[in-house]
N, C-alpha and C positions, 0 to 999 in steps of 0.2 A: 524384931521383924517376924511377920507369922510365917509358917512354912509355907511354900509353896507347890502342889499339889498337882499331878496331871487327872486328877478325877474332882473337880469343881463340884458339881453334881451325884452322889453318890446316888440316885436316883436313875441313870444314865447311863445304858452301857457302850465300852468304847471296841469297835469290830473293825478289825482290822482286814485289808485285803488277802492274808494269808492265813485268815480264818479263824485267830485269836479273839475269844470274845471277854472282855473283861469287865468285870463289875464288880465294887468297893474290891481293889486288890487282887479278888481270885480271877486266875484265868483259866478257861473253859475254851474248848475245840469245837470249832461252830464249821459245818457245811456253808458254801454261799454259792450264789448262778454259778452256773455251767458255761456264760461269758465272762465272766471275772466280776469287778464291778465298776461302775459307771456311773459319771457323773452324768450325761445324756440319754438316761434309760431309755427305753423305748419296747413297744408292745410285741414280744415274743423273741428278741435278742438273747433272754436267760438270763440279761445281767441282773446283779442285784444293786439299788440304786443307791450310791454314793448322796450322803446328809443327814439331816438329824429326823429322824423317825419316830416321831412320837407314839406310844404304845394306848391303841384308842379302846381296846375293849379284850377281852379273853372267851375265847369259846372251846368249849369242852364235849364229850362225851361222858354224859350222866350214866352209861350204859356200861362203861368201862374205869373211867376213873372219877375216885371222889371228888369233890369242888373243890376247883385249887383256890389257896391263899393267892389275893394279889390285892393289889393295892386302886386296881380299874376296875369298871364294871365288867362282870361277869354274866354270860348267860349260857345252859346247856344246848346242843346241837340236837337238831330234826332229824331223822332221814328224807326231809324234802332241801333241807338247807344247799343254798349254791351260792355261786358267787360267778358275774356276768364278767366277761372278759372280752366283749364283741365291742370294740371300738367304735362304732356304729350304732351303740343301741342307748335308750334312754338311761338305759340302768347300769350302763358301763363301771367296771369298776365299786361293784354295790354289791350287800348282800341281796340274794333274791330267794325265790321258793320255787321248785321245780315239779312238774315239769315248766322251762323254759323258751321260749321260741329263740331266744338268741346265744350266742357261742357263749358256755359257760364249763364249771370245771361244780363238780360235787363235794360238798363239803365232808358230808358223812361216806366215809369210806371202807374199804374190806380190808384194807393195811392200818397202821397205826400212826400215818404222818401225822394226820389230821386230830390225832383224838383229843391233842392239846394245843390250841392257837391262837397267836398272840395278833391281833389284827393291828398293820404299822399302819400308822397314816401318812403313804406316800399318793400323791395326784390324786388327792379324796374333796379338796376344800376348794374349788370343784374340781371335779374330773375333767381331764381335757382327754379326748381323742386319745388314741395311741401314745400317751406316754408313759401305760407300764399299768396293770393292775393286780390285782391279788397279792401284794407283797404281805406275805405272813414273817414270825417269826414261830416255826413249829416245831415238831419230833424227827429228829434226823433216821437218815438210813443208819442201819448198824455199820457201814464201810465208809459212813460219811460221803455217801456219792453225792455230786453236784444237785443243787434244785435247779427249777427255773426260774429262779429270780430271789427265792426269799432265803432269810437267814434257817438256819434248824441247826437244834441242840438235842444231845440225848436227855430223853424223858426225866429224870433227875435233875440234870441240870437245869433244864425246863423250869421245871417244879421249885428250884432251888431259887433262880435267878426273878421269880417271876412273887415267893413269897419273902423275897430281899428288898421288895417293893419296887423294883424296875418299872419306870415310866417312858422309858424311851431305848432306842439304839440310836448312836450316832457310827453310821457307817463311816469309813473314811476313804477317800479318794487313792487310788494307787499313785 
């Protein structure tokens, strides 16, 4: 009988509510929202959204660090780059180019959250209204302080988990 395995997928990491992020085996200490997580995300709650989160694309800082190994498409960040998070607007939940007419969050930034970012596909296929945008998986604070919504790992692990060929996270429900 063949062993059976809680990591099906070695491609998929598994993220636990208490902030364990694990993939093929090793576990890593991941930040997640600042509402815990959630299976009913929703637009500006903090939560991070409980389910499987396919890993659509990687954006980086060509400015700061080399081109990460990953196993998804790659491409470096602007300093126009944004991403719209106005419930309201055509471009909801999209990356855009700034300046912006509608509520949006800056991609290229003067901290280091952003220099490495895993874009998850949560409420992308299509977007609906207020159920939650910009969930990234990026560079956590050094104290591991809550994001608003997405998962963050320190920059090594980052790096590590993302050229282990990570394709997905599957958050889990509390």
């Amino acid at each position: 009988m063949p062993d059976a395995t809680p990591f099906p997928d070695a491609s998929i990491a598994i993220v636990h509510p208490d902030g364990r992020f694990i993939l093929e085996k090793k576990i890593w200490r991941a930040a997640l929202g600042r509402g815990g997580v959630r299976a009913d995300k929703r637009e500006g709650d903090g939560a991070t959204p409980a389910g499987l989160l396919p890993l659509r694309r990687v954006l980086y800082r060509a400015d700061r660090l080399a081109i990460p190994q990953t196993s998804v498409p790659r491409e470096p960040l602007a300093p126009d780059d944004g991403w719209c998070d106005d419930p309201t607007h055509a471009d909801y939940n999209r990356q855009i180019r700034l300046p912006h007419p509608a509520g949006h969050e800056a991609l290229w930034r003067d901290d280091t959250l952003y220099d490495l970012i895993g874009v998850l596909g949560w409420n992308d296929d299509p977007p609906r209204p207020g159920r939650g945008s910009a969930i990234f998986l990026h560079v956590a604070r050094p104290d591991f302080a809550p994001t608003a919504g997405c998962v963050a790992l320190p920059l090594a692990a980052l790096r590590a988990v993302l050229a282990a060929g990570l394709r997905g996270v599957h958050v889990l429900a509390p």
